[in-house]
C-alpha positions in Angstrom: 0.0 0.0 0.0 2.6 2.3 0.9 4.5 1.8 -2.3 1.2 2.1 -4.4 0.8 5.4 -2.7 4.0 7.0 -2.8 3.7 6.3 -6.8 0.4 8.0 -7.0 1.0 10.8 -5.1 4.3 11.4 -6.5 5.5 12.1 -2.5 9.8 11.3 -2.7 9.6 11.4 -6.5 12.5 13.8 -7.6 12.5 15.5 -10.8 15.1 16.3 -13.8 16.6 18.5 -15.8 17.8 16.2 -18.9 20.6 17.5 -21.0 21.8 16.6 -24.5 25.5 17.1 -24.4 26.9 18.0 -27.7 24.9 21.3 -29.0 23.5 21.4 -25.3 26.1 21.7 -22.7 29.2 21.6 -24.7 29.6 23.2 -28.5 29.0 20.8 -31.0 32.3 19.3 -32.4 32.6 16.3 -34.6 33.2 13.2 -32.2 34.0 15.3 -28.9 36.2 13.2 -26.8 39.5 15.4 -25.9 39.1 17.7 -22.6 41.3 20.2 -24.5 38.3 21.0 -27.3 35.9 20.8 -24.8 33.9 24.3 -24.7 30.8 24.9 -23.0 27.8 26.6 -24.8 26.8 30.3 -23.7 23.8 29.7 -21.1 24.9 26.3 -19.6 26.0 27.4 -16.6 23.2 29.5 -15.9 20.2 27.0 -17.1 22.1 24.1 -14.7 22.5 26.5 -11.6 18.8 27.3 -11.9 17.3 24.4 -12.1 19.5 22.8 -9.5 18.1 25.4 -7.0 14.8 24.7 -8.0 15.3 20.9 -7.1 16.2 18.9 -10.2 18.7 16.5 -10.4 21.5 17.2 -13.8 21.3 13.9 -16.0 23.0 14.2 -19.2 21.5 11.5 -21.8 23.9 11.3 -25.3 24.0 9.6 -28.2 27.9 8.5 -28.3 28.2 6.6 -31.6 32.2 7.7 -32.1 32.9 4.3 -30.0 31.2 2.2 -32.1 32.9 3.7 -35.3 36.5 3.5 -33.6 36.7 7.2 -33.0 37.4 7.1 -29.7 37.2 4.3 -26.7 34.7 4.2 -23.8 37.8 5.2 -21.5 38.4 8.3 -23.9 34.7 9.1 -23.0 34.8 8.2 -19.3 37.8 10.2 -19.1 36.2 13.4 -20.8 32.6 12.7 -18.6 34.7 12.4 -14.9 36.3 15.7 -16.0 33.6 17.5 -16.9 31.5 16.3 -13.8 34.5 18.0 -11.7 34.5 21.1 -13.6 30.8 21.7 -13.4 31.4 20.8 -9.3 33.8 24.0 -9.3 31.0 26.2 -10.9 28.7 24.7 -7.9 26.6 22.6 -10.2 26.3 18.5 -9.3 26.0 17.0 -12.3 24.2 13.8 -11.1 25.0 11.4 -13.7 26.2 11.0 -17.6 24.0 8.2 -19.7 25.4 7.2 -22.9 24.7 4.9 -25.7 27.9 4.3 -27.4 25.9 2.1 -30.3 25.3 2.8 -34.1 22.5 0.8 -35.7 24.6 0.3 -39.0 27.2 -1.0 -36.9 25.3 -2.6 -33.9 22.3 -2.8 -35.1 19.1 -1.9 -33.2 19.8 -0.9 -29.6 17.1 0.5 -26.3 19.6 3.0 -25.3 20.0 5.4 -28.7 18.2 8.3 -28.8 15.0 8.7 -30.5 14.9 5.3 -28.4 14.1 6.3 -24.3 16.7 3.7 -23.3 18.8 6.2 -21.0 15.9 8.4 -19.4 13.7 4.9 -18.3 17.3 3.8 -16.5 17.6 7.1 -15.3 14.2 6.7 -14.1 14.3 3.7 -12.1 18.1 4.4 -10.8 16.9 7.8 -9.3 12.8 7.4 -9.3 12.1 10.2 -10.9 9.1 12.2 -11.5 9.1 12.1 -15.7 6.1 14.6 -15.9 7.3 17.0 -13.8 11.1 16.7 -15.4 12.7 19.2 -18.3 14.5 17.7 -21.4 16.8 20.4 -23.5 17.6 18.7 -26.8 19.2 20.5 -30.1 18.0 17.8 -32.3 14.7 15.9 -33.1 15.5 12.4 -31.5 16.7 14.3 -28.6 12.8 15.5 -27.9 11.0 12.0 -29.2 13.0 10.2 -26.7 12.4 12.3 -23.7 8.0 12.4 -24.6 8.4 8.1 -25.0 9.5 8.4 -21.4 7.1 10.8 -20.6 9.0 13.8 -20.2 6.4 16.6 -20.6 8.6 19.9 -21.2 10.9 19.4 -23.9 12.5 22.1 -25.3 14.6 22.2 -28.8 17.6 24.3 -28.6 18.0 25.3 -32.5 19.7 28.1 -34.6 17.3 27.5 -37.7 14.1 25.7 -36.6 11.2 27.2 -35.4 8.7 23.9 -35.4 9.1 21.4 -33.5 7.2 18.4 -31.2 8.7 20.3 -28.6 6.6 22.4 -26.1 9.2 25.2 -26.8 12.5 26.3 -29.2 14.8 28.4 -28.1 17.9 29.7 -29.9 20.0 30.2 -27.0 20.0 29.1 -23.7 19.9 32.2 -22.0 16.2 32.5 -23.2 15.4 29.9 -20.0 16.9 32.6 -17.4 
């Protein structure tokens, strides 16, 4: 009963702010994986620090398909994510966890975890029992926004120089429109 209850009522559910990573919180550079090309995109700071102190948890859901093409290894990655979780920690944000799907469907074939798929935000989910509906998801692509409303994500907003529609609630062309 308690359980049952607690899910209904939402009481101890926590809620998100989901993240793309490249074109969200870093600039968008072919295969990112070096710490030395890593650059953060105007507004990131901001948008994080915000919504931390309104509550949500940082969870950064990317599609990683330079390991499956050889570009760079899961340790390249893990290397780049640990630094950049301790660099956000000196601006005072927490960064609670990185997702990644490091498949390619022409080279792995058909995976849960690749974004439009919700793979990464149902683990993220279950591993931090999150409120979906009352969670934020900032994309910069299409896939980015399908996969966060198939996990029922109900604000999704498309970061985007040139679109203006979009099954998002809301495009923004720069982050600094969200503070």
């Amino acid at each position: 009963m308690t359980l049952l209850k607690k899910s209904y009522l939402g009481a101890g559910l926590r809620k998100a702010l989901f993240l793309d990573r490249d074109g969200v919180v870093n600039v968008e550079k072919n295969y990112l994986h070096k710490i030395e090309e890593f650059e953060l995109v105007e507004g990131i700071v901001e948008v994080c620090r915000a919504y931390q102190e309104s509550g949500y948890l940082i969870i950064i859901v990317t599609n990683q398909s330079g390991i499956s093409r050889g570009y760079y290894t899961e340790d390249d990655f893990a290397q780049l994510s640990q630094w950049m979780i301790e660099h956000f920690k000196t601006l005072g944000i927490t960064i609670t966890h990185i997702y990644h799907c490091p498949h390619h469907e022409s080279i792995n074939g058909a995976c849960d975890c690749r974004k439009p798929e919700p793979g990464m935000f149902l683990e993220a989910q279950k591993e931090y029992d999150l409120d979906m509906a009352h969670s934020v998801m900032i994309g910069d692509n299409e896939r980015d926004i399908e996969a966060a409303q198939r996990a029922g994500v109900r604000m999704n907003i498309l970061l985007s120089d040139d679109m203006t529609e979009s099954n998002a609630n809301r495009v923004i062309h720069t982050l600094l429109e969200l503070v």
